[in-house]
C-alpha positions in Angstrom: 126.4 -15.3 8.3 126.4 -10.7 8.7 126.5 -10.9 4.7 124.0 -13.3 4.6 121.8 -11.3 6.8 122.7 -8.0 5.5 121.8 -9.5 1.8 118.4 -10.5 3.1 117.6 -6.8 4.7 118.6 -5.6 1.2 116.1 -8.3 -0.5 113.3 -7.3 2.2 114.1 -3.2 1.5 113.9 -3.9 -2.1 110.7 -5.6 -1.8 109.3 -3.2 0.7 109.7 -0.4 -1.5 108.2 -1.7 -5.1 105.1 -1.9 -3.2 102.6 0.5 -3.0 100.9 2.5 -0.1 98.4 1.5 2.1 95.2 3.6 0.3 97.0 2.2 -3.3 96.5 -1.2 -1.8 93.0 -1.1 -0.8 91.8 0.1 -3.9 93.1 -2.9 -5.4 91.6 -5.3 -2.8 88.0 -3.9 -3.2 88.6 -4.2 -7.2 89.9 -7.6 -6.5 86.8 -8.1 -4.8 84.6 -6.9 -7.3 86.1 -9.5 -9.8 86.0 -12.4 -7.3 82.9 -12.0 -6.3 81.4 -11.4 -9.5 82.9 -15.1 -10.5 81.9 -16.4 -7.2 78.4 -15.7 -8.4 78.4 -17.0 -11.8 79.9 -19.9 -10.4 77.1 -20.5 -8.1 79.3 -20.6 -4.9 77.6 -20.9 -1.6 78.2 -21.2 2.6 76.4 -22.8 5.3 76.2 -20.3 7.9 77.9 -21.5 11.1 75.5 -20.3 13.3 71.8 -20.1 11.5 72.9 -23.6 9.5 71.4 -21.7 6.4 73.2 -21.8 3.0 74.0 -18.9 2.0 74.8 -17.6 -1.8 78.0 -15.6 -2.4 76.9 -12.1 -4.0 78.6 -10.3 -6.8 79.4 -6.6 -6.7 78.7 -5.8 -9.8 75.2 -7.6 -10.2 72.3 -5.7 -10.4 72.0 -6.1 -6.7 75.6 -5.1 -5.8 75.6 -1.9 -7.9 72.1 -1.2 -5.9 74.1 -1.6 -2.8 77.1 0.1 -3.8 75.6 3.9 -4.9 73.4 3.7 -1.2 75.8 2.3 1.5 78.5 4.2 0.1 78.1 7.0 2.4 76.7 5.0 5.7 79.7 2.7 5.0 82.0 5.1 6.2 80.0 7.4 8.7 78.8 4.6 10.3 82.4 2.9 9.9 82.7 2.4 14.3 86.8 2.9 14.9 86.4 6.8 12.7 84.0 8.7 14.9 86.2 6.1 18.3 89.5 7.2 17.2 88.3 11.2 16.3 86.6 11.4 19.7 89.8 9.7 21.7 92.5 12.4 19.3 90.4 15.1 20.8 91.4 14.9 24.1 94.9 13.2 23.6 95.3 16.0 21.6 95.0 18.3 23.5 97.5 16.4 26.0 100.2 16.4 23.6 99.7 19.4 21.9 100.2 21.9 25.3 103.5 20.2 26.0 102.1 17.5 28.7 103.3 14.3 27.5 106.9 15.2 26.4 107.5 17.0 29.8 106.1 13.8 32.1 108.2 11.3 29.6 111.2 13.7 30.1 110.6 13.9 34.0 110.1 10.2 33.6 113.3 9.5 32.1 115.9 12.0 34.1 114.6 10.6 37.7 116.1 7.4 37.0 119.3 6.1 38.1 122.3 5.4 35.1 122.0 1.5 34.9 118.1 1.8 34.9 118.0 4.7 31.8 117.5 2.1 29.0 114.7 0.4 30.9 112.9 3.9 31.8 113.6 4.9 28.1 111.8 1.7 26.1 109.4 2.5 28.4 108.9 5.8 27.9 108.5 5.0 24.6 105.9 2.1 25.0 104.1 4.9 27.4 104.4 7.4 24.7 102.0 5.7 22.2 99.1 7.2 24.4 100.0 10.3 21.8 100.0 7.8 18.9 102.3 8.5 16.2 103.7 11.6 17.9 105.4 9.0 20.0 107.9 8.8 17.2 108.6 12.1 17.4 109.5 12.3 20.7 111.1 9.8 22.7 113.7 8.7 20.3 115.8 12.4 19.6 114.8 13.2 24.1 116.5 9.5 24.7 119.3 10.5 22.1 120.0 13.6 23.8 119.5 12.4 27.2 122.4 9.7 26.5 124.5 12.1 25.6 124.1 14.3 28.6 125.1 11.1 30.7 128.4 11.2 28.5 126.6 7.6 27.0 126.6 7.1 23.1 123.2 9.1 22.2 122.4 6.5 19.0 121.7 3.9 21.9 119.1 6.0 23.3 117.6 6.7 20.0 117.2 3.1 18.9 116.4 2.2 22.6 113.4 5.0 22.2 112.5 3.9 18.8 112.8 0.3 19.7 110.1 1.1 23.0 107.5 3.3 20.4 107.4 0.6 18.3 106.4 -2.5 20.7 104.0 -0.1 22.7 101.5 0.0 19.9 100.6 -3.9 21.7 101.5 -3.4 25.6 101.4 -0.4 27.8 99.5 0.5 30.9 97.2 3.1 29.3 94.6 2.5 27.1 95.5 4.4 23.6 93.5 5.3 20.4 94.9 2.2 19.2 92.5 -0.1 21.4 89.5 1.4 20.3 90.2 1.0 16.6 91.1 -2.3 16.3 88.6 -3.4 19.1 86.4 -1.5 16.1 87.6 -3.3 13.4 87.4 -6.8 15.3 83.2 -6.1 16.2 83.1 -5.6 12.2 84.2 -8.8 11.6 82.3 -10.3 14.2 79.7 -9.5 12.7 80.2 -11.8 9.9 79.1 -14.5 12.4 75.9 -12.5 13.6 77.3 -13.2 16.8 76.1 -11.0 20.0 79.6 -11.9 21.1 81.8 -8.4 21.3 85.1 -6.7 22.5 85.6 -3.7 24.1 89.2 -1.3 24.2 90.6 -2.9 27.6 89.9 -6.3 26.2 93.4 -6.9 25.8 94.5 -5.0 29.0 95.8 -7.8 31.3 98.1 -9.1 28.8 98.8 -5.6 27.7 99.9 -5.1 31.4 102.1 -8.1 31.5 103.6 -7.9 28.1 105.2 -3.9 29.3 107.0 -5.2 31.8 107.9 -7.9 29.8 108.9 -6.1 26.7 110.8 -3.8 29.2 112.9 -6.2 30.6 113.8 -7.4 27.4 114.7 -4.1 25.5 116.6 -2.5 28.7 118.6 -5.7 28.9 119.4 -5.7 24.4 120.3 -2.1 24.9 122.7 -2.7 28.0 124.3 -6.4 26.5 124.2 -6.0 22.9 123.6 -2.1 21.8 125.9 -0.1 23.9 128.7 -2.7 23.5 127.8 -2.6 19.7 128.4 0.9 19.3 130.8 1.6 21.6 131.8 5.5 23.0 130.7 8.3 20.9 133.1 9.6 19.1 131.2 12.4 17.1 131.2 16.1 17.1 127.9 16.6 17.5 126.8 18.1 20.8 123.1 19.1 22.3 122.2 19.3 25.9 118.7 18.3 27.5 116.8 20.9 28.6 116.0 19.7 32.5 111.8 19.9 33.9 111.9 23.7 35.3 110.4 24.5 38.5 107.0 25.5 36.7 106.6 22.6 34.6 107.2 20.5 37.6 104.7 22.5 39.5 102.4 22.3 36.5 102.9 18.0 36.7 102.4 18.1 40.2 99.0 19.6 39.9 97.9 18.0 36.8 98.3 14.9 39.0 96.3 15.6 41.5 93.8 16.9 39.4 94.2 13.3 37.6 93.7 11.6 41.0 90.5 13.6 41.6 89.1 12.3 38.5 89.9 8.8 39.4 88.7 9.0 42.4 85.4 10.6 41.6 84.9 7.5 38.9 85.1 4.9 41.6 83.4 6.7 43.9 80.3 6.7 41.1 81.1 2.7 40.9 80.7 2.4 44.4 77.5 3.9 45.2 74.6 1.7 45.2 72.7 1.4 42.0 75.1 3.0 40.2 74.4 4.0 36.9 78.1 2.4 35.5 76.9 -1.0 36.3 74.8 -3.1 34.7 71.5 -4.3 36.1 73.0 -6.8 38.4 75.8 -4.6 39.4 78.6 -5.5 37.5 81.3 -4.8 35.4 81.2 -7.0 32.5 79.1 -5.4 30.6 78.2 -2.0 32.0 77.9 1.6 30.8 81.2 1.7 32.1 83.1 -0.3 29.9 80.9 0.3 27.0 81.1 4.5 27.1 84.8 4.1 28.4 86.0 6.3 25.0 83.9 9.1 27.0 85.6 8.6 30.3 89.1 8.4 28.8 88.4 11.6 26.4 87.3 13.4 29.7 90.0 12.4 31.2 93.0 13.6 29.0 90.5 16.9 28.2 90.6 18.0 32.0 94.6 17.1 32.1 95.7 18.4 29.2 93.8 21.7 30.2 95.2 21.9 33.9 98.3 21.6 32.4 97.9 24.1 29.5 96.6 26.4 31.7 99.3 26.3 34.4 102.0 26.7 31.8 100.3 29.7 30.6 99.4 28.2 27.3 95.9 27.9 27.2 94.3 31.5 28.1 91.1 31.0 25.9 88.3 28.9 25.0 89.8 29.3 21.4 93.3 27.8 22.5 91.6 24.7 23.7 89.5 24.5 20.2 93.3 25.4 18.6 94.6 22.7 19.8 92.0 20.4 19.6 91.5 21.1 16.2 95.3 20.8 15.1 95.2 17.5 16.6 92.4 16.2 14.2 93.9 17.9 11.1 97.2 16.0 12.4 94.9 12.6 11.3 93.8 13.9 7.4 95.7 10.9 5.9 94.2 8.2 8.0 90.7 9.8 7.8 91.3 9.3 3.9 92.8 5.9 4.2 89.5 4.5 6.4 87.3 5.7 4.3 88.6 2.9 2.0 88.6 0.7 4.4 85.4 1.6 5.9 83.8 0.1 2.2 86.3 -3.0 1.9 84.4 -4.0 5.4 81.5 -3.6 4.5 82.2 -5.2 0.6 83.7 -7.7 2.2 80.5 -8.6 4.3 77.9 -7.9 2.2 79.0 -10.3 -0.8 80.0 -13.2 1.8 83.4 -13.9 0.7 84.4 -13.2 4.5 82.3 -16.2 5.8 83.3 -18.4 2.9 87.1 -18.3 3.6 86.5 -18.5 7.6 84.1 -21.3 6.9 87.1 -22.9 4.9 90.1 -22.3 6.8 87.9 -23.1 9.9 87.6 -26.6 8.4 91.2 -27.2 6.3 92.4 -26.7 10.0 90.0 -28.6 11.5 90.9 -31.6 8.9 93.9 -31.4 9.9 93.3 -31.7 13.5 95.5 -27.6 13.7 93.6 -26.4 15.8 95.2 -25.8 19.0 98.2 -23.1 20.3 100.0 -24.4 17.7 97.8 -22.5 14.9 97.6 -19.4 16.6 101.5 -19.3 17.2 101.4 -19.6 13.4 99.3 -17.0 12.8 101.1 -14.9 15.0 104.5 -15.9 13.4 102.0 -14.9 9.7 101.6 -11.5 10.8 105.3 -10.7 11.8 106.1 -11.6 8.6 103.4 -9.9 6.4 104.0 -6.5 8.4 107.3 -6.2 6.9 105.7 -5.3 3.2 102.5 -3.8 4.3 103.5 -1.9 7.5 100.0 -0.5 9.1 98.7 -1.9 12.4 94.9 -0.9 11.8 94.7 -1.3 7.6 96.8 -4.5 8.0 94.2 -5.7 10.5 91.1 -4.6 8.3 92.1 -7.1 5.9 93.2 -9.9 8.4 89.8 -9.5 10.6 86.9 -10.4 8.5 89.0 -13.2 7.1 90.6 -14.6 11.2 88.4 -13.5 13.7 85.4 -15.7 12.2 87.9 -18.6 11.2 88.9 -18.7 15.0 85.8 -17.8 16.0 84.7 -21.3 14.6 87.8 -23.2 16.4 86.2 -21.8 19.7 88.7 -19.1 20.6 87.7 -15.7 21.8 88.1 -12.8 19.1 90.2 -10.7 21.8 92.1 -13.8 22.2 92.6 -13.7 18.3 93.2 -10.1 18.2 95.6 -9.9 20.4 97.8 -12.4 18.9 97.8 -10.2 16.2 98.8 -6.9 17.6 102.0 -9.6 19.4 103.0 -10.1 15.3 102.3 -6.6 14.7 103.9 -5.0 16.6 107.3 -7.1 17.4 108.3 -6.5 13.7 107.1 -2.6 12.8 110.5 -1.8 13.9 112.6 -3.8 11.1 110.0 -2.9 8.4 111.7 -0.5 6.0 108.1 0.2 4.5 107.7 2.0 8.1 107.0 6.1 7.5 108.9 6.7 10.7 111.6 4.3 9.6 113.3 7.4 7.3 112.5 9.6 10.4 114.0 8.2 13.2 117.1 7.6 10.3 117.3 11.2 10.5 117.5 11.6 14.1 120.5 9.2 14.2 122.7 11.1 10.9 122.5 14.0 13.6 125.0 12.2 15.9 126.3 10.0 13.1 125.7 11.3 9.4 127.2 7.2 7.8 123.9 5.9 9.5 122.4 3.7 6.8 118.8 2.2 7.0 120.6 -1.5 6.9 122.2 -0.3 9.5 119.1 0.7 11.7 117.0 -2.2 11.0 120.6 -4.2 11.9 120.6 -2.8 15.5 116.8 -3.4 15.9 116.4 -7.0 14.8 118.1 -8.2 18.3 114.9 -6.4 19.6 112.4 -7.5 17.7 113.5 -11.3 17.4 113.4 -11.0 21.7 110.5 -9.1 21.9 108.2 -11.8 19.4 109.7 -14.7 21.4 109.3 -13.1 24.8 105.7 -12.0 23.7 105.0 -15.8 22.5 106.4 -17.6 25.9 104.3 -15.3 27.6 100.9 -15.5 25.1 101.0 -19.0 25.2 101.3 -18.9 29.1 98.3 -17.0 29.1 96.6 -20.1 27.3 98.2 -23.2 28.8 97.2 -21.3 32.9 93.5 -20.1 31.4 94.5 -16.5 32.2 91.7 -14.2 30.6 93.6 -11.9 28.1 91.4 -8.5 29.5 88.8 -8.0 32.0 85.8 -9.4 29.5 88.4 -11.7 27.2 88.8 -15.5 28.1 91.1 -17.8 25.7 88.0 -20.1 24.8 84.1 -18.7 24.1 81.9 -19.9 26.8 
């Protein structure tokens, strides 16, 4: 059975690694799309609209029309392209955050207040916390937990798989509301709009399951690491030796602080929600919608602006106007590759609309399933299951869900489920596997920070210690998903299972 296994992590490496990067793969679906729906066109192929009952002709891209389209939506495609100018906006003040030393010094305060038997909880998460700095996350919480282990005269590779393990499942749970949720909440209003649907989701769509599924996912990854990770590995028996550096007096000071200053905030916002006629709330005083939820990217990029700067200023590290735009400005030159890498997707979107291809597949999957009488839990799971397994050759939450949107969220949308619903059952396939996927960029990384304590570390080896977690972690996140469904609990303030 372990040769078995370690055979089919060489088969799934070998795979992972003949294909080809995310922008590389793009530029072959939009010429894929260029020849499909050029012969959907000759072909005569048509759609009856779901909702206007109106058949509806497939386009090519390179008609006459299509070519017309092409050479004037090419720049509005992208600029207009909502998750870019979401995702710029939120790095801006998470940025800042990260950059002046905030984040790493609560995680490490988080993680040295905690008492020995609770360190692998408070580590995974640390790590799911950590995601609030996105792919930084990787960065830091794995070689801190590593080191912290080690200072507790524990085997340091637990705590940098623990860490890893925590990252990697945080990119779908957590308790603060990340870049992450605005771009795929982006990506998901694209693709409703394949419907022409007024229905919409917002970034805290997903935010009560996103509550339940931390301390879900933190129960189980605590428990791995105590019952099958530290036994696995044993006592450390290297040579290699680094201390932690313990929270000093002023950084301590500076958190304090920052808190309060956090608290303020807070408390100001509800105080805004609470005055009558207030201009959060919509015209009958509620939440759902309101200019509150709808310019919640400006409260949240306010938010980590004034922290970050409390704290940047405290620690003596922000002493100018031009440190703030510094920092700021490394944060969004830290982002180059994915700006380059939407602006492909940005046009596969809107391809992808415009020629119809993205209603005629929802239309027909809506109605093979529907056939079929699959059209309950059971098809989700499924699809759930479908993205688990797909991550493992193309490893990138938001591109992976560009292409699964237009093609899902309408198909479901048709089978009456809420696209929140649908895109959260995504992010659970997502991101219950990144952590196995040897096509992950921070897969070779996090290798490295292992060969430090242990230089025979082999990326078999890695992806051997995390599949325990990420088998738990899908099956915990499934129970609780289809719990969710079968007790009618809404998935985020604004997200029921069904559309009413």
């Amino acid at each position: 059975m372990k040769r078995i296994g370690q055979k089919s992590l060489i088969i799934i490496e070998k795979i992972g690694n003949k294909l080809p990067e995310p922008l590389t793969i793009f530029l072959l679906l939009i010429g894929l799309l260029f020849l499909t729906s050029t012969v959907f066109q000759l072909a005569g192929v048509t759609v009856i609209h779901p909702s206007t009952m109106e058949e509806t002709a497939i386009k090519g891209l390179l008609s006459s029309e299509g070519i017309a389209y092409i050479v004037t939506s090419l720049v509005s495609n992208f600029v207009q392209f909502t998750p870019l100018g979401i995702v710029i906006t939120m790095m801006l003040g998470i940025g800042l955050a990260e950059r002046v030393g905030l984040l790493e010094t609560f995680i490490k305060k988080m993680m040295l207040s905690a008492p020995v038997w609770l360190i692998p909880y408070m580590i995974f998460f640390a790590g799911n916390f950590a995601t609030v700095a996105t792919d930084s996350a990787f960065l830091i919480v794995p070689p801190l937990a590593g080191i912290i282990y080690y200072s507790l005269k524990m085997n340091p590779l637990v705590g940098i798989i623990t860490g890893f393990a925590g990252v990697s499942s945080g990119y779908a749970t957590g308790i603060l509301i990340t870049a992450n949720e605005p771009l795929l909440a982006g990506i998901t209003n694209e693709a409703i709009a394949i419907l022409g649907s007024d229905v919409s989701v917002s970034p805290i769509s997903n935010y009560y399951f996103m509550v339940a599924g931390v301390i879900i996912c933190t129960l189980i990854g605590g428990t791995i690491s105590r019952k099958i990770t530290e036994p696995r590995l044993g006592l450390y028996q290297g040579e290699q030796k680094e201390e932690v550096k313990p929270v000093t007096k002023e950084e301590t000071a500076a958190l304090k602080t920052t808190g309060i200053v956090a608290a303020i905030y807070v408390a100001l916002l509800l105080l805004a929600l609470m005055i009558p006629n207030s201009p959060l709330r919509n015209e009958n005083g509620g939440l759902l919608p309101s200019p509150l939820l709808d310019g919640l990217v400006t409260f949240l990029l306010v938010f980590f602006f004034i922290i970050g700067l409390t704290y940047g200023i405290k620690m003596k590290r922000i002493s100018s106007i031009n440190d703030v735009g510094r920092f700021m400005g490394e944060s969004v030159s830290s982002m180059k590759n994915f700006i380059v890498l939407v602006f492909f997707i940005a046009q596969f979107t809107a391809f992808f609309q415009w020629t119809g291809i993205g209603l005629w597949l929802s239309v027909a999957g809506a109605q093979t399933l529907t056939t079929f009488g699959f059209t309950g839990i059971g098809a989700i799971i499924c699809f759930i299951i479908f993205t688990s397994l797909i991550n493992m050759v193309i490893s990138s939450g938001s591109g992976l869900w560009a292409i699964f949107a237009p093609i899902f969220i309408p198909m479901f949308m048709q089978l009456g489920y809420h696209p929140g619903f649908i895109q959260m059952a995504y992010r659970i396939g997502d991101s219950s596997t990144s952590m196995i996927s040897p096509l992950l960029p921070y897969m070779v990384v996090i290798l490295e920070f292992l060969r430090r304590w242990d230089k025979k570390m082999a990326l078999g080896t890695l992806i051997s210690y995390t599949l325990p977690y990420s088998i738990a972690i899908l099956i915990g996140m499934i129970i609780l998903f289809v719990a969710f469904y079968l007790l009618g609990i809404p998935i985020g303030p604004d997200v029921d299972v069904r559309l009413q």
